[in-house]
Every structure is written in structure tokens, then in C-alpha cells.
N, C-alpha and C positions, 0 to 999 in steps of 0.2 A: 152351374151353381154348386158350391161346394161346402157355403155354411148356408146355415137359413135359422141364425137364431135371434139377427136382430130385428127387434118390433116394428114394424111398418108406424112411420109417425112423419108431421109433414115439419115440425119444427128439430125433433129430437132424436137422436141415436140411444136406442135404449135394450139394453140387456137386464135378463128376468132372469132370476134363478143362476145359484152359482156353480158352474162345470169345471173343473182345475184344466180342463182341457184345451179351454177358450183363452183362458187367461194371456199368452201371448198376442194369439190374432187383435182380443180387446185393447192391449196393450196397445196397438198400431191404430185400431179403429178410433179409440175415444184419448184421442192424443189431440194438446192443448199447444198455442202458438202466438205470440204479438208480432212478428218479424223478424225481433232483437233475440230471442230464443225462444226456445219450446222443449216438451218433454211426452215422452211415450208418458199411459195411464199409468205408471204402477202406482202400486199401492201405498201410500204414507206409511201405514204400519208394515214393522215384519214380514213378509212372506217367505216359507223355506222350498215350497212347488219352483218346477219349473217359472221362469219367470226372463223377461231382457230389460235390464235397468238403461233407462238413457235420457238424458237429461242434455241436449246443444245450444250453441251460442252461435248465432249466424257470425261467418267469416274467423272463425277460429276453428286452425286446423292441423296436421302432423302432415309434412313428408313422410309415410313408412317406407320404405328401402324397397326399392322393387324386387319381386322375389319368382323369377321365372327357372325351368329347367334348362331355357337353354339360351342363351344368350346373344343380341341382335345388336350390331352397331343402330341407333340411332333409338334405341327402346329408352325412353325416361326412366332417371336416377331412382324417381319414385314412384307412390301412388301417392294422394293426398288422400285423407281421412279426418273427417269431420269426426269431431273428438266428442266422445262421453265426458261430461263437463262435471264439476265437484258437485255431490249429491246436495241440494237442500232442502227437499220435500220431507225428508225421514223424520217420522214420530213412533220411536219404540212405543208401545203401549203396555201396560201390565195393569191386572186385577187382581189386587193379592200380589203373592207370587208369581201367579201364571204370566207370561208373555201371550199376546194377541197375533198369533195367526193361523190363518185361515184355512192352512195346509194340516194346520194339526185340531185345529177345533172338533168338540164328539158331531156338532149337527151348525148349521148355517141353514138360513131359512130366511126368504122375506129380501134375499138379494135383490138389489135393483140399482145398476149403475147409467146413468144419463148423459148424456152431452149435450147441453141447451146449446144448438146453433143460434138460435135467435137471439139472445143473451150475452153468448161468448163462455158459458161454464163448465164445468165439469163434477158431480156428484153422483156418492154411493151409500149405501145404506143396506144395513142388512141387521137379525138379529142372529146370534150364538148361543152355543153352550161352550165352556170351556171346558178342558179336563178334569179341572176341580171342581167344574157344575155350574161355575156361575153364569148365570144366564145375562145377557147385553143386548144393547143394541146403539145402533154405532150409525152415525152420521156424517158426513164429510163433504165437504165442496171449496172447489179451489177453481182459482183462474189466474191466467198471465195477463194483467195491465195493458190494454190497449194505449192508454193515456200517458202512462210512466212505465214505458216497457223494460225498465230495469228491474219490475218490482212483481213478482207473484205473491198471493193469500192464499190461504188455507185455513177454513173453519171446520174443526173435529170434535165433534162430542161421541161422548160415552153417558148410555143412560144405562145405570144399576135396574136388572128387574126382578130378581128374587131375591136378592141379599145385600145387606150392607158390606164393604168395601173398600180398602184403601186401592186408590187408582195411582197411576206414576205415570205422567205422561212424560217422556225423554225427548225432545227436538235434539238433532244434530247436524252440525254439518261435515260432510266427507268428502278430500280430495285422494284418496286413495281409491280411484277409480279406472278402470282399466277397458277397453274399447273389446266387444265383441269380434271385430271385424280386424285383424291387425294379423300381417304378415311377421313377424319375427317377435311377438310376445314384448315389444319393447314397451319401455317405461313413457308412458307420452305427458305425466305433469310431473312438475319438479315443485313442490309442497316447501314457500318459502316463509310463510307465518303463521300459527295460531294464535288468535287472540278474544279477549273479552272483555265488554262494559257494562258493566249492570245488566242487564236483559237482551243483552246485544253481543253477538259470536262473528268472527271473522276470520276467511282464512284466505291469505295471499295465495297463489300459486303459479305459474307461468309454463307455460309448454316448452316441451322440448325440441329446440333446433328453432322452431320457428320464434321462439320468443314470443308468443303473446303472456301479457301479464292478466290475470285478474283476479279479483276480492269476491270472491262468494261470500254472502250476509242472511244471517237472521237477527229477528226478533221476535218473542214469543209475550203471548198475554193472556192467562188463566181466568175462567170464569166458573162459577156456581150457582147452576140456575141461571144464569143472564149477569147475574152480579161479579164484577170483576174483582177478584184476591190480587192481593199484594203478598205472592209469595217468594223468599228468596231460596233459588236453588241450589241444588249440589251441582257444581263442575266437575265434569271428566275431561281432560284434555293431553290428547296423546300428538305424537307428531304428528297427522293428517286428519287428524280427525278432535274435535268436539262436540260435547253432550251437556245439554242443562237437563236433571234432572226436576220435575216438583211432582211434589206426593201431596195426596189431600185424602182424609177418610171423605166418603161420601153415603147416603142414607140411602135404601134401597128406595126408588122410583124418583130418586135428583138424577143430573145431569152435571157431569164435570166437560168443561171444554177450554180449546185451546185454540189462539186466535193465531198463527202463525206467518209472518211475513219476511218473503226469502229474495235472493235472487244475485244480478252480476252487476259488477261494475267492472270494464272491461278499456284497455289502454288503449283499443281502436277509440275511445271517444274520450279519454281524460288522460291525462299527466298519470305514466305509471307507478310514479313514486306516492303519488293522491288520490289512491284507488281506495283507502279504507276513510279515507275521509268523506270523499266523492258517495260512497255507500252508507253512510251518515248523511249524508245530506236526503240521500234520496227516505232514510226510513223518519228520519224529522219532519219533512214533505211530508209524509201519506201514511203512519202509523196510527198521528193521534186524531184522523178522519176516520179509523174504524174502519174493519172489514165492508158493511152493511154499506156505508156510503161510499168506500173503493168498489163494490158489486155492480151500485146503482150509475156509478160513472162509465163504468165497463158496457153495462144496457145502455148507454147513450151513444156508447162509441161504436158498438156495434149496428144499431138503429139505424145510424148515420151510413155505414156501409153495407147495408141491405136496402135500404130506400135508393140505391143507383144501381147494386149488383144484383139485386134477388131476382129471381124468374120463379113466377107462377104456374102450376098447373093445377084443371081441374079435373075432377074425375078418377084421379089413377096416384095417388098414394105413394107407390113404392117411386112413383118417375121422379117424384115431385122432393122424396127422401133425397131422393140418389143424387138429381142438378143441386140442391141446397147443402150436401156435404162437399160436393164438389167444391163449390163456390167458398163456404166456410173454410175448407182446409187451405184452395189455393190465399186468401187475405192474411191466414192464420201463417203463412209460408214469408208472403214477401208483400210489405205495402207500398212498394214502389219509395221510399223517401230515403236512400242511401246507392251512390250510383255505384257502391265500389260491392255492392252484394248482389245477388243473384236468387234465382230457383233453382233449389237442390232437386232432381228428381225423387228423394224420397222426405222433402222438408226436414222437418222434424221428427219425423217418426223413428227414425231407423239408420242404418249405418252401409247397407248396400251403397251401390256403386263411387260410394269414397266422397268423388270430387263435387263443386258445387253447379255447376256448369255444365250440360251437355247442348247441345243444336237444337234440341225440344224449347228450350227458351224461345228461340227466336220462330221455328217453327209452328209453334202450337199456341205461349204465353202469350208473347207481346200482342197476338191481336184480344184478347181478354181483358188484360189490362188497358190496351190502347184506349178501348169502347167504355168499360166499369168505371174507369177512374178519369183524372186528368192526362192529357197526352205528353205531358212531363215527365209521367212516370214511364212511358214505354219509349220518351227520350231517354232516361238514364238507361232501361237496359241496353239502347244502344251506344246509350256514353261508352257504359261498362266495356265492350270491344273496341271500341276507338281506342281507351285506354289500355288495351291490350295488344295494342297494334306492334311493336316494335320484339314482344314474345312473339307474338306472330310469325315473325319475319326469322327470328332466332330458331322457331321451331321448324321450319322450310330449311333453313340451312344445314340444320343437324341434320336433315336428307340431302343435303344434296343441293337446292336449289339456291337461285341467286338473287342477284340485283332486285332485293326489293322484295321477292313472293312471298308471300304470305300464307301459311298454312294452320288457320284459326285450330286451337287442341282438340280434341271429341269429349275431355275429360279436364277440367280444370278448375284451380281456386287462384291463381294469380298470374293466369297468362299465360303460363308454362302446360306443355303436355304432361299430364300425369295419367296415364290409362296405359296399361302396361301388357296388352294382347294385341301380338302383333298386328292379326286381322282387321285389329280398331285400328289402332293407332297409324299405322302403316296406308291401310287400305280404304278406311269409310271416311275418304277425303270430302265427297258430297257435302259434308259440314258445312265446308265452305260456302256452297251457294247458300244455304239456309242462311248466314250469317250478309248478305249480298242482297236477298228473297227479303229480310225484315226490313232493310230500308227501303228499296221498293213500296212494301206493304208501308210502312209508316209513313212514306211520302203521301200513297195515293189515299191513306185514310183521313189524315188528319190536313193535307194540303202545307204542311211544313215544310217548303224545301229547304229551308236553312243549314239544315242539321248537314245537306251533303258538303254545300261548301266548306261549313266549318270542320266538320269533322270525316265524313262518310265517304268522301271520294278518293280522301287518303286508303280507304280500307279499300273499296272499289277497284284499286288500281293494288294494291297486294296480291287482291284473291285474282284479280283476270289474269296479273303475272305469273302468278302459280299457274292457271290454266294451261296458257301458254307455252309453258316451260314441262309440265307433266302431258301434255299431250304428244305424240308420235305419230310421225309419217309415214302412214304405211304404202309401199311402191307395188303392193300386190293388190291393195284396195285402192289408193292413189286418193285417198283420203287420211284424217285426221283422224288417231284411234288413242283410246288410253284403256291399259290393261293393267290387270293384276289390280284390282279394286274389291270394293264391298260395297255394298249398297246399301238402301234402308231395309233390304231383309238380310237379316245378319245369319241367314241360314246356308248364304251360299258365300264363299272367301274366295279371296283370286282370281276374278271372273274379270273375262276381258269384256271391255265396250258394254258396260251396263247403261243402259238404255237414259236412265233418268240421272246420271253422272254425267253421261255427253253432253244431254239437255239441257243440265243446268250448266255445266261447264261453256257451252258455247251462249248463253244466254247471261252468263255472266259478262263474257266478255262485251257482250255490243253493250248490255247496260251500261257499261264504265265508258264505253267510247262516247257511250249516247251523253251520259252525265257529265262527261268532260268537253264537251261544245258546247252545253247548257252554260256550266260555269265558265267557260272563254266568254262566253258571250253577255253573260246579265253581272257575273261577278271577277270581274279583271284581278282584281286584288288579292282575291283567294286563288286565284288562278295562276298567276305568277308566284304567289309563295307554293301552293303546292307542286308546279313543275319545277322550279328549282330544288326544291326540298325531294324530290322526288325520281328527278332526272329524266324523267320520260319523256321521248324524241316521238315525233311522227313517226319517225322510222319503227320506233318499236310496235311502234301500236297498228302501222300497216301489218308488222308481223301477228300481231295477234287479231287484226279482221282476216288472216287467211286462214287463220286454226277455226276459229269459229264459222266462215262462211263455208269452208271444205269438212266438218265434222264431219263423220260415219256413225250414225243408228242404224242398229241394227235391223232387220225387219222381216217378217214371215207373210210372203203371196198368197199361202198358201190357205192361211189364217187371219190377212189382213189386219196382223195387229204388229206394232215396236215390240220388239222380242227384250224381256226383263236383263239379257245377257246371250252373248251370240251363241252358249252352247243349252241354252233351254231346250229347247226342242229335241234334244238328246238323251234328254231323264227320261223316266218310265213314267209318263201324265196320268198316273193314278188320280183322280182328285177325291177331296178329305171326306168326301160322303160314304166312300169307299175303304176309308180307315178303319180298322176296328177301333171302336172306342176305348177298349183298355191298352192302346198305346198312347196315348194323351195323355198330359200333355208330352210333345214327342224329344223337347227339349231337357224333360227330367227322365224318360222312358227310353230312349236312345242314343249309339253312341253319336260324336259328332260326325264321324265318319261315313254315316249312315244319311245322316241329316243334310249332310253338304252334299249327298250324292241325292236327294229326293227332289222334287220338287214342290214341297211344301214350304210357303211363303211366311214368314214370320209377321210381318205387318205391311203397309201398303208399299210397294216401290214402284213401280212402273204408275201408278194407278197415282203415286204419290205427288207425281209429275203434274198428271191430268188434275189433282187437286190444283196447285200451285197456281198452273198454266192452263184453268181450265175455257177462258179467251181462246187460247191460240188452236182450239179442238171443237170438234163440231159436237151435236150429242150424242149423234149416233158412232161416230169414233168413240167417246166415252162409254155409251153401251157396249161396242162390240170388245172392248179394252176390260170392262168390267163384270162384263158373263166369260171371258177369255180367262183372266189372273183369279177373282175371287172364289172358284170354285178350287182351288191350290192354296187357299191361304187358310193358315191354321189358326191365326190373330192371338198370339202366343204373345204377343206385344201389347202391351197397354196402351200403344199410342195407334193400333189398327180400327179400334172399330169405328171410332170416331171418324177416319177420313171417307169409312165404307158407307157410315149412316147417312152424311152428307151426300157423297154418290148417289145411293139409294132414293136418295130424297129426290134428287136432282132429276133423276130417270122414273118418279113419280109410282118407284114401289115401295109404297107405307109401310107396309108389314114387312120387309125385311129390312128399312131405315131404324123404326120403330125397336124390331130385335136388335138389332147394332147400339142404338142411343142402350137401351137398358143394361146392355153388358158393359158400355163405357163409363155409363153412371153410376154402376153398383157393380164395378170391378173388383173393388176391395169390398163393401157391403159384403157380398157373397162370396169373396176371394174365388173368383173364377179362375185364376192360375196355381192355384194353391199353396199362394206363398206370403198371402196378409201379416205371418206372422213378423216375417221380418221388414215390414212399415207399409206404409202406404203408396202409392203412386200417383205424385203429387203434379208434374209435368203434364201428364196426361189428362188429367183431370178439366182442365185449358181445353181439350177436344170436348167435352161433352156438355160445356157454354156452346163452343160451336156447332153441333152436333142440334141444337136447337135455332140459335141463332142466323148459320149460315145454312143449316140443313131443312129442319122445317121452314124456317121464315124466312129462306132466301135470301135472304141480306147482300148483297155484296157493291161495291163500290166503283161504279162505270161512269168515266167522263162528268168526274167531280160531284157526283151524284147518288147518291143513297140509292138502289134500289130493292126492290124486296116482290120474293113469288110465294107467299104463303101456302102453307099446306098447313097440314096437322093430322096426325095419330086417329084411326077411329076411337082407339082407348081414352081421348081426351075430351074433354067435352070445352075445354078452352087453355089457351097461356099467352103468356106477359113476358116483357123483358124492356127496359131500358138499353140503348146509346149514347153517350156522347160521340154524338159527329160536330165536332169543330165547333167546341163550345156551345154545343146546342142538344139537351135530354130530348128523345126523342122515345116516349113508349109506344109497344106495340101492340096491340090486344088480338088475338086470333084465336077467334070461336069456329063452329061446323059450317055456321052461313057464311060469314063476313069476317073483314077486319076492321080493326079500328085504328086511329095514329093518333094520339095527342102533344104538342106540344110545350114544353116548357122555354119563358126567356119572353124576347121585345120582335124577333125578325122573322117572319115567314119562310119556309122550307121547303122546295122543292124537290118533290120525290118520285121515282118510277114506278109503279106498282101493275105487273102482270103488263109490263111495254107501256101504260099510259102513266102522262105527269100528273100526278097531284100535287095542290098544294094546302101544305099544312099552315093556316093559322095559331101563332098563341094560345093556350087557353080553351082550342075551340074544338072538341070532338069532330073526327071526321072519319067516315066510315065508307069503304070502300069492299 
């Protein structure tokens, strides 16, 4: 734990008192989302402190020019970079003369900023002194439209408290915005209109290279007391930028405020030429409904997605914080209803790792959404790679490979590789089973095979050709080997025959052979368009049951465990208990060179297998695999503790599931890698649903059937969570004695619980 200052609350993220210190991490922490965009906290008014301004639009983005020292046939042109979008939150503020901020105020007092997850909001409040003396206090709360996600509000009052006053409150909006995160300083909007209508500002602008077009909009509504003025303001308007000025004297202990309504209209979803129209239409909609009742729609809509996604805990506060931010930020990222977007690993918050798209999707999300929402939605994210299929194919060839393979990116926004280190892109080919592993998983959860003949058997038959085709024969092993890889711990590069690459690689392949006699045999017709379409001969596919049936994993007698890579056993097996603690984290604290020679585990790989595949292992192989790897892992990874907690669970140690679930669930809370400030970790976030779901509550899904091993935390004195299994809500209740199941709908449910069936009626509490 690395901060500890936000207030333990079971609906709210709450910071007390203002630190100039915090202010970015907060920035990250109390960051706002509908799917269609989102924006770091900052501040509406002025601030001259340190500060990272960031305001995105899902699926608008910049190629930046790839910018390495040394240069590699087959490295992407670019990196993609989720762009800082035209500012519309900003509201100068002045009392008097003086400007409102917070960096320069003589005393601030009475801070207290919020994130109502249960709600969907965002509010701060604090009282000042300025340098001229006048004493304030300032109110504010905003949120991004779940209902008309083109549209965010913003209500800000100023209450006068020593002195009468003239106030100026200035809304503007600005596309002279420039991206934190950007390899060559270049220009990423091209700023192609200012405009203005009565109380209404607009600025066209469109990105550079990629061409997206859009209208950033406001509108502004002045009040007095409650009572709204009809004032007309002064305009400023420069090339990138516009300002409505309104000035009003005000009596010391009134209140002046400003109702402000902002947001995109974006040419992914209109005609670019009828983007400032389109943005009209949307503040004609929902202006003259008021802030107050755009709030109360907001409470409806979020109500509606915590009554399937929430998970209860009792007893224990900080757990109960931590799964409910979790849950809040992954809806606030992506609500499943657009197949051509994705989860950014850092949502909205932040501008690290560029692209929108890593293997964490299909890895960690899709079973979250599969279970919270409808099973549509974790169809589109597999749409989303179907439609990517034929980049796919173009990305395998820029290495090298042929007829077909398929080499899904590690890093992407439209199919194409954009992740520009070697070691990734080159090496942490693994991706590919993940993107193989989600159909799999979505078959066996939701019982949908359709999706493969329509779409997923085309991908199936890429990624085993890839296999295929990157595997080697080795005449010294007289087996099948593939070298010079990465793995899921990105602490070791170039490593031959990583253990959980073979794995999935030769497990790749039979699924495809498996799926493609499924579809010969129940679906003809997709089965003759995809082998023409596709060219695939028996012949080839005996070739690839021989890669897969002859694999080589590695493996240690000695230690009876699959060795993480054949040259492990050659590091110096310090393990981390044995670290000093002021080398941690060892990825800001050492060089790489250091790192790739240690054997410290960045997040699960080997272990990550035994997650996947944990069917094809016994428990006790899983023990001996997970007292073997875990005591070498540093979980320097946001996506380790979660696989470790479920483990833990699995092998029925509480207390060290229980410390894994806490660190996963209040990673950022507490920024345990000490890097909050620059966003969140949104992808990851998906492990610590499961972390509960699959880890204390056993969950998993054997021979079309639900089953479930409950445990539970001594720290807990009970929890809850919701399922959809194949259109059927299924809650769970687990207290210290018993469980409970109840169900919602018309059909009875057949469940395993601890090896025996149950079955659940309708309606009818059953307690096991």
C-alpha cells in the first residue's frame, strides 16, 4: 500500500482534505465514463499545480510514428494513441479580479471530493480564501449521461461568505489540446471551426492522419439563488478555442451558479458534414429537462446496472469499496452495445499503453461481461476479432508467415499491430491462444455454438496455422519446440519452449480440428463456404495434428513441476521473501538487464495455464505448480493477483486468497505499484469479479452445468453476486454456515454444489 487516504465507504470513493500531492492519483481515481467517453477528475476551474488534463472518446485515435533506437523489419509503422479530446468541462472562475485556483489560494478548508458509484456522479466542495481575502465556498458535481452518452452536466456554484462580489464565471471550450503520452510532440487535432448560437459554442475539429471528425458542444445556464438570469455574455473566440463570459454582482451569503452542458458528436455515429447540427439536436433533447432531472435519469440508469452487476459484502468495508469500484469503473469503460470498440487497459483515465485492445479482453473481461450483462455483449467482443481477422492474417505475413496464419496484435485500435517493443510484438505471441481460450469460454458458458460456424472457426483455423507454421522441429528433442518467445511474464524475453505458449499452442490446434468436424458434421453450409474460403485440405491439418500431438514441455524430475521456460532452473532461485524491500518495485528499481536475468515472475505464466486448463490438472499438480512459481512472483502485474487469489481459493488457503482478492481490488485504491497517477487499471479490474466469483464461490461451468464450491474470507461475515447463465439470474448468498441460491424467470435450474445436484426453483430460496 502506497496511499491510504481514500475514506473506507461501501458506496463511495471519497477524499477529505486537499494535498496538491494527490491531485493527479485523484485524478485517475474519481475519473467519470458512459462507454462513449470519459475524462480524468480534473478540476472545472483553473488549476496551475501539477495537474494531467484528459478528457477521451472511445474509438478515436492517432497513429504516432513509431519511435525506437533501432530498427526491426517487421516493427509497426506506429503506435496508436487514444487521443486527449477538445477540453469542455472548463469554467474559469473569478471573484473580483482574482482567478479561482487552488494552487494559489492563501487557505482551502472543508475539501471533500466524491464519486457516488451508486449514482454514477462525481462532486467537490471546499471552502477558500483568496489572495484578496475573499472567503467562498464552491460546490460542483458533474456526470457523463449513461442515457444520452453524448452529453455530460456540470452544476457549480459559488457562495460569497464575507463579502459582496462581482463573480464571472467563463465556460469554454478548447481544442488546442495536446496528448501527454506522444512520441514526436506532433499535432494530433486539426481545429476546423469555431462557432456560436445564443448560449451555445461549438468547435469542429478532426484528427490528424486518421480523420476522425468531431463537434465538441456547450451550453451554459446561470442561476441566482436557484432562480435562473437571462444574461447575455461576452464572447471570446480565438482559433481553437472559445469563452462565454457572464458577470453578475452577488450579495455576500447568495450563491451564483452555472448549469453547464457539454460533450461530442463524433462521425463514427453521424454524417461528418452534420456533426454541429447532430450536437443540437442532442442539447434540444436534454437541456431544457435540467441538470436535476438529467441526475435523476442517471440514478435510474445506474440502478438498473447494479441490480445484475453488484456484489455484496459483509463485514469488511474496505473489500466491499474495492469489488464496487472495480465493477463501477469496468460499465463506466465499455457497456458492451458497439462491436467495433473495446477495453482500453487504462479506460478512460489515462493515456498509457496507447492502443485499445490487449489479450486482457478476452482473458480476464469477456467472462465479467458474459455473466453481468447479456451474452450479446461478450458476442460483440468476439465479433470485434472476427472483424479483425484478415489484419490478422496481414500481421503474420509482415513476419514472415503464410497461407492464412493469423497473428491476432498484443496492441491494437483497428486490427493492425501497433505496439512497438520488440519483445511484445515479436514475441508474446501467446495472445493468440487467449483470443482461441474466449471462444472456447463463450461456448461453454452461455451454450451458443453459433457464433463458431458463423464466425469463430474462420479465426480458429488462422491462429492453429500460425501455430503450425511458428513451431520447429527439433531432431535433437525429436519433438516440436517453439523459441525465442515471451510469455505472460514479461520479465523474461527470448526464452525458448515457454511452457504455457506450447500449451496453449498445441491446445489450440486440436480445438480447431475438434471445431471443424463439429461444423462438417451439424453445419454443411458453413462448412463448405469456410473450407473454400479458406483452402484448408486434410492434408494440412494432418500436418498440424503432428505439431500438436509431438509438442515439447519442458519439465523438471527433479521438482516435478512444467518448467515456466527450459532455461529457469539456471537463474539464481532467490524467491521475493528474500528481496529487500527497497528494491521494489523491481521494474522501476532495476535495470532490464538485471530483471531478465532473475527469476522474478511478473504475473501468472505457468500458473496462468493451470488457470485456463485447470480440468486437464489434478489439485495436487496445481499445488505442487503453485508453492513451486508463487513464491518467485513479484505481481508487478495488475492482472497477477487475481489468478493467484482464485488458486489460493482453489487449494483452500483463505488467508492468502483473501490477501491476493485485496490487492487486486484496491490496486489503484492504494496504488500498490506506485503508478495511479498515470490512470487506472481497467482490464484488470475483470479479475477481481472473478477473484470472488470463481475464487471464493467456485463458480465454474462442467458439462453444461453451473457448478459452485463456496468458501468465504474469515474477514466476511457474508456475500452476494448475481449470473446470468443462459438467460437465467441466478443469485448467490454465502454466509460462515451455508449458502443460499435463488432464482429469477419461469424454468428450474440444475446446479452442482460441493459434487451434489441441486435444483433451484423460481422464486424459491434454497439453502444448501
Amino acid at each position: 500500500m502506497n496511499l491510504d487516504y481514500i475514506k473506507p465507504n461501501e458506496w463511495s470513493i471519497i477524499e477529505e482534505g486537499f494535498d496538491s500531492s494527490h491531485v493527479k492519483a485523484s485524478e485517475s481515481l474519481f475519473s467519470i465514463g458512459n462507454g462513449a467517453m470519459g475524462q480524468r477528475a480534473n478540476f472545472e476551474e483553473s488549476y496551475s499545480g501539477p495537474t494531467f488534463q484528459g478528457s477521451y472518446i472511445a474509438g478515436v485515435y492517432y497513429p504516432d510514428k513509431t519511435r525506437v533506437g533501432w530498427w526491426k523489419n517487421g516493427y509497426p509503422e506506429y503506435f496508436a494513441k487514444v487521443l486527449n479530446a477538445p477540453n469542455w468541462i472548463g469554467i474559469n472562475v473569478y471573484i473580483g479580479n482574482e482567478q479561482l485556483d487552488l494552487h494559489t489560494c492563501k487557505n482551502v478548508e472543508n475539501f471533500k471530493r466524491e464519486l457516488n458509484m451508486k449514482e454514477g456522479w462525481l462532486s467537490r466542495s471546499f471552502t477558500a480564501t483568496l489572495p484578496n481575502d475573499i472567503q467562498i465556498k464552491v460546490s460542483a458535481k458533474r456526470f457523463l449521461s449513461l442515457e444520452k452518452d453524448e452529453l455530460g452536466a456540470i452544476d457549480y456554484s459559488v457562495t460569497l461568505l464575507n463579502s459582496d462580489a462581482v463573480i464571472t464565471f467563463q465556460p469554454f471550450l478548447d481544442s488546442g489540446i495536446t496528448n501527454e503520452d506522444t512520441n514526436w510532440d506532433d499535432k494530433f487535432w486539426d481545429t476546423l471551426s469555431v462557432s456560436q448560437e445564443d448560449q451555445r459554442a461549438f468547435i469542429q475539429a478532426k484528427t490528424m492522419k486518421t480523420d476522425f471528425y468531431i463537434c465538441t458542444f456547450m451550453e451554459s445556464q446561470i442561476f441566482n439563488n436557484e432562480i435562473q438570469l437571462n444574461i447575455k455574455p461576452e464572447i471570446d473566440k480565438a482559433s481553437t478555442h472559445i469563452t462565454f463570459s457572464y458577470q453578475q454582482k452577488v450579495d455576500k451569503g447568495d450563491t451564483l451558479s452555472i448549469h453547464k452542458f457539454g460533450g461530442y458528436t463524433v462521425d463514427r455515429n453521424h454524417d461528418k458534414y452534420e456533426l454541429v447540427t447532430s450536437a443540437k439536436s442532442v442539447l434540444d433533447n436534454t437541456v431544457a429537462s435540467g441538470f436535476s432531472e438529467l441526475l435523476e435519469k442517471q440514478k435510474e440508469a445506474w440502478s438498473k446496472i447494479w441490480d445484475m452487476a453488484d456484489i455484496t459484502i459483509e463485514g469488511d468495508v474496505k473489500a466491499q469499496q474495492g469489488i464496487r469500484f472495480n465493477i463501477f469503473h469496468l460499465n463506466q469503460t465499455y457497456l458492451g452495445t458497439d462491436a467495433s470498440l473495446n477495453i482500453g487497459p487504462k479506460g478512460f483515465t489515462g493515456e498509457k499503453y496507447g492502443g485499445s485492445t490487449y489479450w486482457d479482453t478476452e482473458a480476464y473481461c469477456i467472462p465479467f461481461y458474459m455473466a453481468t450483462k447479456d451474452q450479446s455483449v461478450a458476442r460483440n467482443l468476439l465479433t470485434y476479432r472476427y472483424n479483425h481477422l484478415e489484419k490478422a492474417i496481414e500481421n503474420a505475413e509482415k513476419l514472415g508467415f503464410k497461407n492464412g496464419a493469423a497473428l491476432y496484435p498484443m496492441v491494437t485500435m483497428n486490427g493492425e499491430e501497433c505496439h512497438n517493443e520488440w519483445e511484445i510484438t515479436f514475441e508474446e505471441i501467446h495472445r493468440n491462444g487467449a483470443i482461441a481460450f474466449a471462444i472456447f469460454n463463450y461456448h461453454r458458458y452461455t451454450g451458443d455454438f453459433s457464433y463458431i460456424p458463423e464466425m469463430g472457426l474462420e479465426v480458429l483455423i488462422g491462429i492453429a496455422r500460425f501455430w503450425h507454421q511458428r513451431a520447429t522441429f527439433s531432431t535433437n528433442k525429436n519433438k516440436y519446440v517453439i523459441l525465442g518467445v515471451t510469455g505472460p511474464n514479461e520479465y523474461e524475453n527470448n526464452v525458448n519452449n515457454n511452457w504455457y505458449t506450447n500449451y496453449i499452442a498445441q491446445w489450440c490446434i486440436n480445438y480447431a480440428i475438434e471445431n471443424i468436424a463439429k461444423v462438417q458434421a451439424y453445419y454443411s453450409s458453413d462448412y463448405t463456404r469456410i473450407m473454400n474460403k479458406s483452402k484448408l485440405s486434410k492434408a494440412e491439418m494432418k500436418e498440424w495434428k503432428s505439431v500438436a500431438d509431438n509438442m515439447y514441455f519442458p519439465h523438471s524430475d527433479k521438482h516435478q513441476v512444467y518448467l515456466q521456460q527450459d532455461g529457469f532452473l539456471d537463474k539464481e532461485l532467490i524467491t521475493v521473501s528474500n528481496l529487500d524491500k527497497s528494491q521494489r518495485p523491481i521494474n522501476q528499481k532495476w535495470s532490464w538487464d538485471r530483471i531478465l536475468r532473475s527469476p522474478y515472475i511478473k504475473q501468472a505464466d505457468t500458473l496462468q495455464g493451470f488457470y485456463f486448463f485447470e480440468d486437464h490438472f489434478t489439485t495436487e499438480e496445481l499445488e505442487r505448480h503453485f508453492d513451486f512459481y508463487e513464491p518467485f512472483t513479484v505481481h508487478e502485474s495488475s492482472l497477477s493477483p487475481c489468478v493467484h487469489s482464485i488458486q489460493a481459493a482453489k487449494l483452500d488457503r483463505m488467508e492468502q486468497a483473501y490477501t491476493f482478492y485485496l490487492r487486486t481490488s484496491r490496486l489503484d485504491l492504494d496504488d500498490y505499484n506506485h503508478e495511479v497517477h498515470e490512470g487506472l487499471h481497467i482490464t484488470s479490474m475483470a479479475g477481481t469479479w472473478m477473484s470472488i466469483v470463481e475464487g471464493f464461490g467456485g463458480m465454474r461451468v462442467k458439462n453444461n452445468q453451473l457448478t459452485f464450491e463456496p468458501k468465504i474470507p474469515k474477514q466476511w461475515d457474508a456475500y452476494s453476486f448475481k449470473v446470468n447463465f443462459r438467460h437465467q439470474i441466478l443469485k448467490v448468498i454465502v454466509n460462515q454456515n451455508e449458502t443460499h441460491f435463488e432464482l429469477e424467470g419461469n424454468t428450474d435450474l440444475q446446479i452442482i454444489v460441493n459434487g451434489k445436484t441441486v435444483t433451484i426453483s423460481p422464486n424459491n430460496l434454497v439453502t444448501v
